[in-house]
Structures are given as C-alpha cells and as structure tokens.
mmCIF entry with sequence, helices, sheets and N, C-alpha, C, O atoms, coordinates in Angstrom:
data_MODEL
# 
_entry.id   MODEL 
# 
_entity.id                         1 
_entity.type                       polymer 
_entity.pdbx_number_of_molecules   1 
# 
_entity_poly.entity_id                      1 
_entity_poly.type                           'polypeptide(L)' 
_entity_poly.nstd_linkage                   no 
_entity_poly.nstd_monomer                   no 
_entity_poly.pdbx_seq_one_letter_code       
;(UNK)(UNK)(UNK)(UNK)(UNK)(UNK)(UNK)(UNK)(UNK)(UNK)(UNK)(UNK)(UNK)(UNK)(UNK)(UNK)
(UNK)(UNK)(UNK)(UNK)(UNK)(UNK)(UNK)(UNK)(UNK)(UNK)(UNK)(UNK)(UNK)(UNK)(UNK)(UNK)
(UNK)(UNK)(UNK)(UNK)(UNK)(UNK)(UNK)(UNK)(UNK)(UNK)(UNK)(UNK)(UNK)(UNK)(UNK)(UNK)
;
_entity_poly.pdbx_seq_one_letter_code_can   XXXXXXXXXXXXXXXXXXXXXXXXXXXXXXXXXXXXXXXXXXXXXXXX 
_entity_poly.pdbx_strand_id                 A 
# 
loop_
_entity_poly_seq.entity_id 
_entity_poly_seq.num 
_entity_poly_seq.mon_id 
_entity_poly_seq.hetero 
1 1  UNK n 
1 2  UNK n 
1 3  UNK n 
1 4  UNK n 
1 5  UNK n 
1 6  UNK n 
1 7  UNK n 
1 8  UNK n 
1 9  UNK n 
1 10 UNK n 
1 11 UNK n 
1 12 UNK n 
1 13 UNK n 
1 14 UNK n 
1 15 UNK n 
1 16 UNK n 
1 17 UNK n 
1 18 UNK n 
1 19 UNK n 
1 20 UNK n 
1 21 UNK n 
1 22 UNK n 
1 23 UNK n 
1 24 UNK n 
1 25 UNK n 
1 26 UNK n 
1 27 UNK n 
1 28 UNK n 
1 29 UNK n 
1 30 UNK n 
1 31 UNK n 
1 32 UNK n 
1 33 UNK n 
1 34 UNK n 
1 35 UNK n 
1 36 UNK n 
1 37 UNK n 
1 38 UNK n 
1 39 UNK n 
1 40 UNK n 
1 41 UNK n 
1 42 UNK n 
1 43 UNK n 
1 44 UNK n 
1 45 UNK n 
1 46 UNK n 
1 47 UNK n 
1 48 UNK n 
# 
_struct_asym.id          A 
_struct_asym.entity_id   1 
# 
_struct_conf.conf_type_id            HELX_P 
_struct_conf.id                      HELX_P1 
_struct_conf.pdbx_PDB_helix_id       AA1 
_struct_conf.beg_label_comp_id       UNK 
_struct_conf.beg_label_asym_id       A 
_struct_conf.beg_label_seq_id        2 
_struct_conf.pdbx_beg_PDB_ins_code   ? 
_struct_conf.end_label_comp_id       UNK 
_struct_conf.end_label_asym_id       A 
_struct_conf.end_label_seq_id        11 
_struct_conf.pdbx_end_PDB_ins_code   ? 
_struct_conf.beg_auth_comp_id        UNK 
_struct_conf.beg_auth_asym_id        A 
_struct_conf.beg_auth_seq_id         2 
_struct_conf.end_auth_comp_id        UNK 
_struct_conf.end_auth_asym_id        A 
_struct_conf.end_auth_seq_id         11 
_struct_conf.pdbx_PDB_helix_class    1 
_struct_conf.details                 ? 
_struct_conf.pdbx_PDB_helix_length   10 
# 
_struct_conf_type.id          HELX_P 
_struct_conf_type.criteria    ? 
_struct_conf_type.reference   ? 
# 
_struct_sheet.id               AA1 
_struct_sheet.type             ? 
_struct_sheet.number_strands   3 
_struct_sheet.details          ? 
# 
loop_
_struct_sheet_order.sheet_id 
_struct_sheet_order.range_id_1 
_struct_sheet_order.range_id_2 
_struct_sheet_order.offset 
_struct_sheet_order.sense 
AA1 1 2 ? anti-parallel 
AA1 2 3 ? anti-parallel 
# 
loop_
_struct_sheet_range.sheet_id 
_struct_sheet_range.id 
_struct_sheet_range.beg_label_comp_id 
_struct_sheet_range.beg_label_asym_id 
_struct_sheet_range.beg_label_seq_id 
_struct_sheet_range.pdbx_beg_PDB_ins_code 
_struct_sheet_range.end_label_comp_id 
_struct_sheet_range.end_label_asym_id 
_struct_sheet_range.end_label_seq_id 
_struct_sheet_range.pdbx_end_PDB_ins_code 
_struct_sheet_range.beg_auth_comp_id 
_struct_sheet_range.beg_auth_asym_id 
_struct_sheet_range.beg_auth_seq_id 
_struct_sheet_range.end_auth_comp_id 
_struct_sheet_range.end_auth_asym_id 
_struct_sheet_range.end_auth_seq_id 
AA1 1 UNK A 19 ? UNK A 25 ? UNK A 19 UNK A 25 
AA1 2 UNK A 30 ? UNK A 37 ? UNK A 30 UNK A 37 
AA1 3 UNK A 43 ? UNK A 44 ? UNK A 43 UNK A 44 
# 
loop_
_atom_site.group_PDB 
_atom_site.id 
_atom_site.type_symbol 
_atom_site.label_atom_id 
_atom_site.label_alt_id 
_atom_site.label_comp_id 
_atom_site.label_asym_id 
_atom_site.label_entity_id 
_atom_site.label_seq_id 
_atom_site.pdbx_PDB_ins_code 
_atom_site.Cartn_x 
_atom_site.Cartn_y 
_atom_site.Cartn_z 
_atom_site.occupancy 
_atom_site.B_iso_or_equiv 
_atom_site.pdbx_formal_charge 
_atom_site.auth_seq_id 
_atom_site.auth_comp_id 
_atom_site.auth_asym_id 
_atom_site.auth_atom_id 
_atom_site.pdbx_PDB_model_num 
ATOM 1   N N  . UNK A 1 1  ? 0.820  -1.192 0.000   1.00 0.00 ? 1  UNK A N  1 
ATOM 2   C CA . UNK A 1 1  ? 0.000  0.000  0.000   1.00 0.00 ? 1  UNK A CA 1 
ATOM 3   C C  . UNK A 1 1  ? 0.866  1.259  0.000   1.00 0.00 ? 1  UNK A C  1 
ATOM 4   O O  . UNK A 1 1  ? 0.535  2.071  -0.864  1.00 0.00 ? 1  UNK A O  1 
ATOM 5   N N  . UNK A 1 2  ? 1.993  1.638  0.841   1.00 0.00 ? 2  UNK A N  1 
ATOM 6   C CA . UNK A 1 2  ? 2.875  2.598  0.551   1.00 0.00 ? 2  UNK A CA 1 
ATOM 7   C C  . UNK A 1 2  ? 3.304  2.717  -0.231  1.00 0.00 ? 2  UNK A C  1 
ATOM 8   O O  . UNK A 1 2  ? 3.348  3.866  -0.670  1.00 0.00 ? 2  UNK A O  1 
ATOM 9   N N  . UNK A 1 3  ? 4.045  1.445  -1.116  1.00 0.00 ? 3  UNK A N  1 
ATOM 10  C CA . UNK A 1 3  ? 4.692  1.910  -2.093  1.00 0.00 ? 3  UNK A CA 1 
ATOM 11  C C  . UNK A 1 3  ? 3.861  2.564  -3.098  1.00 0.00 ? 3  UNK A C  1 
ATOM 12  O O  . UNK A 1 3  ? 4.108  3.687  -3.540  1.00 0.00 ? 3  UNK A O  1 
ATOM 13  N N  . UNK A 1 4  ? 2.625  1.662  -3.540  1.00 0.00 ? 4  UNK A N  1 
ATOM 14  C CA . UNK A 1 4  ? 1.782  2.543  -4.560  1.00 0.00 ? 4  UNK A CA 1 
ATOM 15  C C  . UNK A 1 4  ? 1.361  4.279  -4.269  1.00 0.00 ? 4  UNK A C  1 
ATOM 16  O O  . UNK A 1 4  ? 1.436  5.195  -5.088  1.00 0.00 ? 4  UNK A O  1 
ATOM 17  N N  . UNK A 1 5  ? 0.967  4.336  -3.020  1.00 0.00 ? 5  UNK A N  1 
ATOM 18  C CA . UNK A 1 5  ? 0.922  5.749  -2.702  1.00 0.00 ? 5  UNK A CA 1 
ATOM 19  C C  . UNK A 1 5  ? 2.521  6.382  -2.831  1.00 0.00 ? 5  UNK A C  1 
ATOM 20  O O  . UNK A 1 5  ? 2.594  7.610  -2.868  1.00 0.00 ? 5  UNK A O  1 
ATOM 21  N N  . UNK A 1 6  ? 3.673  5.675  -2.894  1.00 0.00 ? 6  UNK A N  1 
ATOM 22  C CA . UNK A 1 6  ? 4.598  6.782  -3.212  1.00 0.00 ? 6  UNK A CA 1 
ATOM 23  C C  . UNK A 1 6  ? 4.870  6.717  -4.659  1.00 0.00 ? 6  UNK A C  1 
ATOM 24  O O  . UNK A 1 6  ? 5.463  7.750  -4.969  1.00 0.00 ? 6  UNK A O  1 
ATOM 25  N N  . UNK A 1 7  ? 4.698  5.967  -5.656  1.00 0.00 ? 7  UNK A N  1 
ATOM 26  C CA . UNK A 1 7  ? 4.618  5.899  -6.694  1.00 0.00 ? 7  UNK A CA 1 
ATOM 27  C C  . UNK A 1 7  ? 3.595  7.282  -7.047  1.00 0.00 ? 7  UNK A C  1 
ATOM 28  O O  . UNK A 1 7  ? 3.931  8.207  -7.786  1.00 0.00 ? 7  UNK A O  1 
ATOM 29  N N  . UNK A 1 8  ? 2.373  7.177  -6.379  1.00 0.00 ? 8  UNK A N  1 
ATOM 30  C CA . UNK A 1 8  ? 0.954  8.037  -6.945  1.00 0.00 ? 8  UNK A CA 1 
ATOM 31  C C  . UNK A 1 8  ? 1.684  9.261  -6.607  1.00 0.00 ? 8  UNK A C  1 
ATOM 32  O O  . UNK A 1 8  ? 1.539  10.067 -7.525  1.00 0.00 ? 8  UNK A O  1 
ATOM 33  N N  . UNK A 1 9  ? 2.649  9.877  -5.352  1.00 0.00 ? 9  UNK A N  1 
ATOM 34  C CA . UNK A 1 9  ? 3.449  10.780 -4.749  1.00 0.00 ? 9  UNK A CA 1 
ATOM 35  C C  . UNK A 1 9  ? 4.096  11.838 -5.686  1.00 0.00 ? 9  UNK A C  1 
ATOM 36  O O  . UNK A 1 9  ? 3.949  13.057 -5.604  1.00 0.00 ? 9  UNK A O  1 
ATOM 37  N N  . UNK A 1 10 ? 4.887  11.107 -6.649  1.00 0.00 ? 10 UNK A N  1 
ATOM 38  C CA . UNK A 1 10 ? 5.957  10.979 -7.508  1.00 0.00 ? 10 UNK A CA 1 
ATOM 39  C C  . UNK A 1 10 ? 5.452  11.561 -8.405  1.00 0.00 ? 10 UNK A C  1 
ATOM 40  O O  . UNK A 1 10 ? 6.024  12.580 -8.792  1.00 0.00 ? 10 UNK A O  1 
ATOM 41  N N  . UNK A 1 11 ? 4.299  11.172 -9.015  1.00 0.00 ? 11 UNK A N  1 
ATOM 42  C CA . UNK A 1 11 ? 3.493  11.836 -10.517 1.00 0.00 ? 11 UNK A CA 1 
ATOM 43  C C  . UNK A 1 11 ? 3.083  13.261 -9.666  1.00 0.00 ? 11 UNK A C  1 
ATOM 44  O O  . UNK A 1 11 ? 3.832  14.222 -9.843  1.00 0.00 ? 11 UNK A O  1 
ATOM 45  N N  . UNK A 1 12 ? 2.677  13.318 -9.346  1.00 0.00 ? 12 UNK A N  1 
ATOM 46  C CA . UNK A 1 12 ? 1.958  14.521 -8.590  1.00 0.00 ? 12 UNK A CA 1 
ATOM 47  C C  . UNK A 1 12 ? 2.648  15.634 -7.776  1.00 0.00 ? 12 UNK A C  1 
ATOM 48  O O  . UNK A 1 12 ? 1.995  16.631 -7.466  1.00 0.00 ? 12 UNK A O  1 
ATOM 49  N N  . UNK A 1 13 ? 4.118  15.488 -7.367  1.00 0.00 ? 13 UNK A N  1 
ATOM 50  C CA . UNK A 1 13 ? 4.499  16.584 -6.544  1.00 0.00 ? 13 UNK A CA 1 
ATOM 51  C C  . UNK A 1 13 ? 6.025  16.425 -7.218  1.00 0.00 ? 13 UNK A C  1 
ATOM 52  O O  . UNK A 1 13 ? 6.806  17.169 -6.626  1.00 0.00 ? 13 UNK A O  1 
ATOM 53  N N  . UNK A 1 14 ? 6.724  15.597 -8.385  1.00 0.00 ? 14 UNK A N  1 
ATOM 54  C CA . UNK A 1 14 ? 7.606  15.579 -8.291  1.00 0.00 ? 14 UNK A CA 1 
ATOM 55  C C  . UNK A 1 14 ? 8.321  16.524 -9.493  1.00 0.00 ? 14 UNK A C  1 
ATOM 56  O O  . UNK A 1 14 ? 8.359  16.306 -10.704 1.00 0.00 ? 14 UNK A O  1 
ATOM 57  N N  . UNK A 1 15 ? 8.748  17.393 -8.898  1.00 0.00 ? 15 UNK A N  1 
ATOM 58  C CA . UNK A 1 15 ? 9.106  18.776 -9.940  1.00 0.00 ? 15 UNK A CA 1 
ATOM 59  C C  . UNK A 1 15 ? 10.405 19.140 -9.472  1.00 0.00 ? 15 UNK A C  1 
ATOM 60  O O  . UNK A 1 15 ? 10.866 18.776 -8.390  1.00 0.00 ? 15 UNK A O  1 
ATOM 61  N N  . UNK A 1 16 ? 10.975 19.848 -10.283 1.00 0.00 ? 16 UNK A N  1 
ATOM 62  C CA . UNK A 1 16 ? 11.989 20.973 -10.285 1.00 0.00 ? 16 UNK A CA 1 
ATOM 63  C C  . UNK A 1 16 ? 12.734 19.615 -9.335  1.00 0.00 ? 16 UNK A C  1 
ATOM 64  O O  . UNK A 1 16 ? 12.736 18.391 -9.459  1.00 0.00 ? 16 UNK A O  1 
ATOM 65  N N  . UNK A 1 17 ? 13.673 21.148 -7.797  1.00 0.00 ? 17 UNK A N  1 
ATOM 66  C CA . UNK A 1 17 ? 14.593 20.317 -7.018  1.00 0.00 ? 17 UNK A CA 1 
ATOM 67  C C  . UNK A 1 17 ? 13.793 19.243 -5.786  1.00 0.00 ? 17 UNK A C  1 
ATOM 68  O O  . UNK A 1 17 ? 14.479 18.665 -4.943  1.00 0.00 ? 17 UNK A O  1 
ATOM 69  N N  . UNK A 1 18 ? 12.425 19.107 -5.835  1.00 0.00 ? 18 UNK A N  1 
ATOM 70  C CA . UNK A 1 18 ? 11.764 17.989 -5.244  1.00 0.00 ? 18 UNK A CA 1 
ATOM 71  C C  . UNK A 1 18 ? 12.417 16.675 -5.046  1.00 0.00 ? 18 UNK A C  1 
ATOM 72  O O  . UNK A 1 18 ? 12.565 15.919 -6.007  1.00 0.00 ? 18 UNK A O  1 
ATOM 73  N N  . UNK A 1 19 ? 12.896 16.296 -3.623  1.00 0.00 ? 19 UNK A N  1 
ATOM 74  C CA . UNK A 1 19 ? 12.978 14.809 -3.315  1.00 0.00 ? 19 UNK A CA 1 
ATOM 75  C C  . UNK A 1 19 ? 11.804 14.140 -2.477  1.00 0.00 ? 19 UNK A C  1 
ATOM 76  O O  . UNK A 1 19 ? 11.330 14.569 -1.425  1.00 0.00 ? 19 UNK A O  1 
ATOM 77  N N  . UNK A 1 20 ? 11.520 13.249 -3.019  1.00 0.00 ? 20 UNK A N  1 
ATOM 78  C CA . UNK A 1 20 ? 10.225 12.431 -1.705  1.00 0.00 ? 20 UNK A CA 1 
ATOM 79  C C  . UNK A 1 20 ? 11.087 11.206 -1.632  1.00 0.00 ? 20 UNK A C  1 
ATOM 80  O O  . UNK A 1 20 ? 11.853 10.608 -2.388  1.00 0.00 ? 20 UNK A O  1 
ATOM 81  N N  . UNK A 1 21 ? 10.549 11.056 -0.155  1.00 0.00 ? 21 UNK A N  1 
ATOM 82  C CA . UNK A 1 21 ? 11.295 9.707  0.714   1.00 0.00 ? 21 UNK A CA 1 
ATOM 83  C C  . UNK A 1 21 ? 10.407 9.022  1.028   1.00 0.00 ? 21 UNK A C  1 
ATOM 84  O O  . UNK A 1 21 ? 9.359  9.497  1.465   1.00 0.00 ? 21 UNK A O  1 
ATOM 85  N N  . UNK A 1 22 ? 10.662 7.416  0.842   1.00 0.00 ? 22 UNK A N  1 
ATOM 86  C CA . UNK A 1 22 ? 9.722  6.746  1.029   1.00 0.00 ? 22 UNK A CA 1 
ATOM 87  C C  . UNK A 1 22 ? 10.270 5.924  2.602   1.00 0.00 ? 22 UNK A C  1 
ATOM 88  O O  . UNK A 1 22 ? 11.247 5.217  2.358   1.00 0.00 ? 22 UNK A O  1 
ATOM 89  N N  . UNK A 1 23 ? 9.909  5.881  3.916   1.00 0.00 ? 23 UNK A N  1 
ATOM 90  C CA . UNK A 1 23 ? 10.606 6.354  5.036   1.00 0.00 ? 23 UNK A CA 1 
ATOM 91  C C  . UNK A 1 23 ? 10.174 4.808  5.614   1.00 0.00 ? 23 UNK A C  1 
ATOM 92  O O  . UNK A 1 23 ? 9.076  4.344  5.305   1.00 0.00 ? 23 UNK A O  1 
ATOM 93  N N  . UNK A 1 24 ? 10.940 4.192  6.311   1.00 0.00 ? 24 UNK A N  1 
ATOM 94  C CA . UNK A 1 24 ? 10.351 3.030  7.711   1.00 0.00 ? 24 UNK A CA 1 
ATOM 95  C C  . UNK A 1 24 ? 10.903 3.768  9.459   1.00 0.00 ? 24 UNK A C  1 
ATOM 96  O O  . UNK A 1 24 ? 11.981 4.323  9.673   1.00 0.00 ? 24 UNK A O  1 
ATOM 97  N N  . UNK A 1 25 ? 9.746  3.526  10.506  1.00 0.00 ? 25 UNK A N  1 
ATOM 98  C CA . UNK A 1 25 ? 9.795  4.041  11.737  1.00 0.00 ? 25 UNK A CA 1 
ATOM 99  C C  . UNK A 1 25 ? 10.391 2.798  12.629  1.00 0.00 ? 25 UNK A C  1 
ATOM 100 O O  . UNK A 1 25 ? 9.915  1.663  12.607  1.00 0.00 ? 25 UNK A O  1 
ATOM 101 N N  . UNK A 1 26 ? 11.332 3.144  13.287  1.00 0.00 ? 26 UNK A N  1 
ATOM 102 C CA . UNK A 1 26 ? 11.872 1.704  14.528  1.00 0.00 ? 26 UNK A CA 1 
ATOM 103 C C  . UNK A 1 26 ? 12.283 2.016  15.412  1.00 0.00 ? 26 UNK A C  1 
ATOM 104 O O  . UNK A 1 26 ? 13.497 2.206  15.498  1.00 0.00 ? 26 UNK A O  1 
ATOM 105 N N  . UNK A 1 27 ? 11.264 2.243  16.672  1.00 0.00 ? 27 UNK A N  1 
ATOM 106 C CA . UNK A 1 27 ? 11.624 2.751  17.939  1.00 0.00 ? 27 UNK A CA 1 
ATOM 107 C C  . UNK A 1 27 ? 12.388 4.095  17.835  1.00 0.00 ? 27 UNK A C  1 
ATOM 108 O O  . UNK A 1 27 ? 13.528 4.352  18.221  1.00 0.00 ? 27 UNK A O  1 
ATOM 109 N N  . UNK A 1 28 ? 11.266 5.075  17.072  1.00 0.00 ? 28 UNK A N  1 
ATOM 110 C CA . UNK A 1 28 ? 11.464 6.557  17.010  1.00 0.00 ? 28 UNK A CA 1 
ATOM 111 C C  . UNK A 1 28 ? 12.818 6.993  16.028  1.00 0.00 ? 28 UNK A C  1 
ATOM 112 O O  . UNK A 1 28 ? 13.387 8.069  16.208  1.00 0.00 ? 28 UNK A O  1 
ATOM 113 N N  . UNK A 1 29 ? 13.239 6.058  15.016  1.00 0.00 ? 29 UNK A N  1 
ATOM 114 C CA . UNK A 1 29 ? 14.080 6.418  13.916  1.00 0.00 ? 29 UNK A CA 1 
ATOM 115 C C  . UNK A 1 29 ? 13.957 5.822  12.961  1.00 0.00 ? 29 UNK A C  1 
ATOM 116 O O  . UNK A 1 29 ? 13.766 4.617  12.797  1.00 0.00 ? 29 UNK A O  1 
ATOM 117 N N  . UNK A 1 30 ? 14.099 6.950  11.987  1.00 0.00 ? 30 UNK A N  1 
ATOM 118 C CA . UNK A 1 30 ? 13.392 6.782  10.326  1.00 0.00 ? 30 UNK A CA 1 
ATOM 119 C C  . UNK A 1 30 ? 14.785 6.431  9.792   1.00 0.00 ? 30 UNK A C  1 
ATOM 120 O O  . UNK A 1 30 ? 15.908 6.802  10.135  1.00 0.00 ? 30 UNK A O  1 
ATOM 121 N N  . UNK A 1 31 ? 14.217 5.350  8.557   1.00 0.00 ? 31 UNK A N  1 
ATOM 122 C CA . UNK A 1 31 ? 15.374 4.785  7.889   1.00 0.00 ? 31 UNK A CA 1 
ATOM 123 C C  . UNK A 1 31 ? 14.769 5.317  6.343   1.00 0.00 ? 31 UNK A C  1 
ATOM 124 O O  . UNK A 1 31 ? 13.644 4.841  6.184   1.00 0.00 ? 31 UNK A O  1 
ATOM 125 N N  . UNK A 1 32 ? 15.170 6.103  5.257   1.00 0.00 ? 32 UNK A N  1 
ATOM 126 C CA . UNK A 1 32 ? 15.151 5.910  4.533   1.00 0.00 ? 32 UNK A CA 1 
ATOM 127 C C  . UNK A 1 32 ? 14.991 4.646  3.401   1.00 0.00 ? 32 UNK A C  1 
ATOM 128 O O  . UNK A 1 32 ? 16.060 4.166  3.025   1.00 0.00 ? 32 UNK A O  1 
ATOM 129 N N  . UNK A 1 33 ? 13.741 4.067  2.825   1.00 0.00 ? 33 UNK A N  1 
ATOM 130 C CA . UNK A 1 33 ? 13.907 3.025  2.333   1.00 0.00 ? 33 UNK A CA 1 
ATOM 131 C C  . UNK A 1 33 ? 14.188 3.018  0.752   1.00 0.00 ? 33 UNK A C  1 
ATOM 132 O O  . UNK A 1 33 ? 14.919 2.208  0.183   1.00 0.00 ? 33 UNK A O  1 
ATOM 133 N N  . UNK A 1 34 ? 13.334 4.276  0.017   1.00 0.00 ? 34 UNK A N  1 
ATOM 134 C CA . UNK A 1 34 ? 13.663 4.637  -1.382  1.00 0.00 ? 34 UNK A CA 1 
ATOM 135 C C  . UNK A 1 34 ? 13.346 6.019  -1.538  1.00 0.00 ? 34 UNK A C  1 
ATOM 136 O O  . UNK A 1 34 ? 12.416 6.458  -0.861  1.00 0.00 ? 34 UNK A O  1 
ATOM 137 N N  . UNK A 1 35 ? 13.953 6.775  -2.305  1.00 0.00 ? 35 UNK A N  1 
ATOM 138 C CA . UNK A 1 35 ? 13.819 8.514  -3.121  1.00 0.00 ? 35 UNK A CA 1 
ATOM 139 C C  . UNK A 1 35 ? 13.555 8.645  -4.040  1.00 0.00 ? 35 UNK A C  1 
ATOM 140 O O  . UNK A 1 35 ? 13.619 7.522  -4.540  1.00 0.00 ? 35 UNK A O  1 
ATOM 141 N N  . UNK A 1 36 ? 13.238 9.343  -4.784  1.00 0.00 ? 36 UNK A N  1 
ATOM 142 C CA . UNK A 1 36 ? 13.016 9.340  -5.959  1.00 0.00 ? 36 UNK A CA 1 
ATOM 143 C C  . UNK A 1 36 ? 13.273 11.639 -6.097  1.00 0.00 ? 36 UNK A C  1 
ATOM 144 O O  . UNK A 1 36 ? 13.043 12.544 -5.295  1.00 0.00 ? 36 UNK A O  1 
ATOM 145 N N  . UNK A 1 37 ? 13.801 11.610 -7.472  1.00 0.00 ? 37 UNK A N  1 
ATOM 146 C CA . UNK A 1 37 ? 14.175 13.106 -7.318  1.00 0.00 ? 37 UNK A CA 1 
ATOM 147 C C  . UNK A 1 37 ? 13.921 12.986 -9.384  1.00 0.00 ? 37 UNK A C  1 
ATOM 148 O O  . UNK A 1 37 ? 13.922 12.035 -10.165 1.00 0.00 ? 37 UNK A O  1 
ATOM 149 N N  . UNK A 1 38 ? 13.733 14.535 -9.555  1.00 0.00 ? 38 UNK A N  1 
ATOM 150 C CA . UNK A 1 38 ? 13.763 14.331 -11.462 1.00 0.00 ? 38 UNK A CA 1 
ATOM 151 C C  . UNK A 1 38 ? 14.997 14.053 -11.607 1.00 0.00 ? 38 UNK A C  1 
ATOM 152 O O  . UNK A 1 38 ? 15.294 13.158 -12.398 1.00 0.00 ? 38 UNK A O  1 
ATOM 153 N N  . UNK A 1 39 ? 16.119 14.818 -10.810 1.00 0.00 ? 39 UNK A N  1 
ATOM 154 C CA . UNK A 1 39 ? 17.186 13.971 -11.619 1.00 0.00 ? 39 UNK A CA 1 
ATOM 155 C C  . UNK A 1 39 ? 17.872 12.831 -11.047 1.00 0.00 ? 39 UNK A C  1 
ATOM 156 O O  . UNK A 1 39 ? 19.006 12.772 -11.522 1.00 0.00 ? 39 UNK A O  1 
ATOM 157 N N  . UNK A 1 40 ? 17.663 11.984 -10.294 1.00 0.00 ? 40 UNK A N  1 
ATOM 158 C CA . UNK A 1 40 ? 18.080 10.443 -9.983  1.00 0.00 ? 40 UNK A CA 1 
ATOM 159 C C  . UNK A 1 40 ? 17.169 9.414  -10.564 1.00 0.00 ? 40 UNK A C  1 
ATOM 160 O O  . UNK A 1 40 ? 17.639 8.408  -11.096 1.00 0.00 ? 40 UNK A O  1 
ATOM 161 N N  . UNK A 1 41 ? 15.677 9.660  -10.473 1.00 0.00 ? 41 UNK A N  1 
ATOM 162 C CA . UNK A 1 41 ? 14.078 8.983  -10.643 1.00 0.00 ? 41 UNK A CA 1 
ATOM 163 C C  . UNK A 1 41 ? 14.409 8.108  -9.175  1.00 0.00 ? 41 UNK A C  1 
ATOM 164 O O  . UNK A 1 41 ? 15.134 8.604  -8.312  1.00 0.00 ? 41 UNK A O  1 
ATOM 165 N N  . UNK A 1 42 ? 13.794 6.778  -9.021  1.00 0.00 ? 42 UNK A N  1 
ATOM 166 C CA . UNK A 1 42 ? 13.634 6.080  -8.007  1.00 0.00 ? 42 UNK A CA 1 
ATOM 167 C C  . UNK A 1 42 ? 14.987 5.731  -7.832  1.00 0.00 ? 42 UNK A C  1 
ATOM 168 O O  . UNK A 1 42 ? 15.734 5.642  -8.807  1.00 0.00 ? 42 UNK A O  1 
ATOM 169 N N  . UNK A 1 43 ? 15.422 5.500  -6.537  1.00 0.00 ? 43 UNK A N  1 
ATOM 170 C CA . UNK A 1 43 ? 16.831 4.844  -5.990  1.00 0.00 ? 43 UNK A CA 1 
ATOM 171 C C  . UNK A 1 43 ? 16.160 3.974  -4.378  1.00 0.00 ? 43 UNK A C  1 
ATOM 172 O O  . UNK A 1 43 ? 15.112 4.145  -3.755  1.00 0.00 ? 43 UNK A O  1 
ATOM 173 N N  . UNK A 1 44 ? 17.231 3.120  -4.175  1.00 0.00 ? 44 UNK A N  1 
ATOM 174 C CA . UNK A 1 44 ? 17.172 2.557  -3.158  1.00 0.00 ? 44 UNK A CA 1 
ATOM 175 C C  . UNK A 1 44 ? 17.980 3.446  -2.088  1.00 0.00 ? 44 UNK A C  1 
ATOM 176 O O  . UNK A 1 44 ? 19.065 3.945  -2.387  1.00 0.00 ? 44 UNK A O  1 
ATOM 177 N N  . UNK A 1 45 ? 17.496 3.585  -1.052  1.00 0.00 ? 45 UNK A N  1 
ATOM 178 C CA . UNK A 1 45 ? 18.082 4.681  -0.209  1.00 0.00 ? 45 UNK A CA 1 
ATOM 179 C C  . UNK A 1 45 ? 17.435 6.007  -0.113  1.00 0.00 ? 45 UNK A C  1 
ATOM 180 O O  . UNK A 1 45 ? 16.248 6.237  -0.343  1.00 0.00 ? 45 UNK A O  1 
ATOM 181 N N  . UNK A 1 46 ? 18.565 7.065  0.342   1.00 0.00 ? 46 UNK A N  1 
ATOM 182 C CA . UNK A 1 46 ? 18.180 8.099  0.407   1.00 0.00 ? 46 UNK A CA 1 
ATOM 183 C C  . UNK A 1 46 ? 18.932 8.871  -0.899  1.00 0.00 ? 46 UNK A C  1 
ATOM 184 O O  . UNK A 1 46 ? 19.772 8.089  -1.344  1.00 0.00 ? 46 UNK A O  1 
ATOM 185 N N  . UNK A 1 47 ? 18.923 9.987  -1.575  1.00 0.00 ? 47 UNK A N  1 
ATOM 186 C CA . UNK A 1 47 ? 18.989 10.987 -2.404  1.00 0.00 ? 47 UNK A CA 1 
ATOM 187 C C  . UNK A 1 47 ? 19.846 11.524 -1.625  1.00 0.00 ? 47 UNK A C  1 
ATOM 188 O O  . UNK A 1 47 ? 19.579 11.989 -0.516  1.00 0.00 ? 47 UNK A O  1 
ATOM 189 N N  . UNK A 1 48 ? 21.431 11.490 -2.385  1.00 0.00 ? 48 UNK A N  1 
ATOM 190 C CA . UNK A 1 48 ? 21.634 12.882 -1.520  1.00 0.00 ? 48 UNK A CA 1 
ATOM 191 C C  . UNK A 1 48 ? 21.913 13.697 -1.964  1.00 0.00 ? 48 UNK A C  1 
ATOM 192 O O  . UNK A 1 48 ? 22.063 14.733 -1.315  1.00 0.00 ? 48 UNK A O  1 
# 
C-alpha cells in the first residue's frame, strides 16, 4: 500500500529540485527506504 501511494506521490508533486522519501519508523528512527528526485528517478536509499 505505501509503495503505490509513493509511486501516486511521484506523478503529482515531483518537480523541479523535489525529493520524496519513502521512510520506515523503529523505535522513534526513520530509515530511509527509497527517493526518488527528477534527476536520480527512483533509488534505493536516500537521495543525496
């Protein structure tokens, strides 16, 4: 279910210098799981 909502994310907000993170929570710390930016598209990780 997340991933499709960050896929749906991606069409819709992903412009210019825009990164969206697709994020996991574990005892109050976020791990980056995938990014996506116009100029990388999807990656595993974070964008940096």
């Amino acid at each position: 279910m997340a991933e499709s909502k960050f896929l749906g994310q991606v069409g819709i907000y992903g412009s210019g210098d825009v990164v969206i993170r697709l994020a996991e929570e574990s005892d109050g710390q976020y791990a980056v799981v995938k990014s996506w930016s116009q100029k990388t598209g999807i990656v595993l990780g974070d964008v940096a």
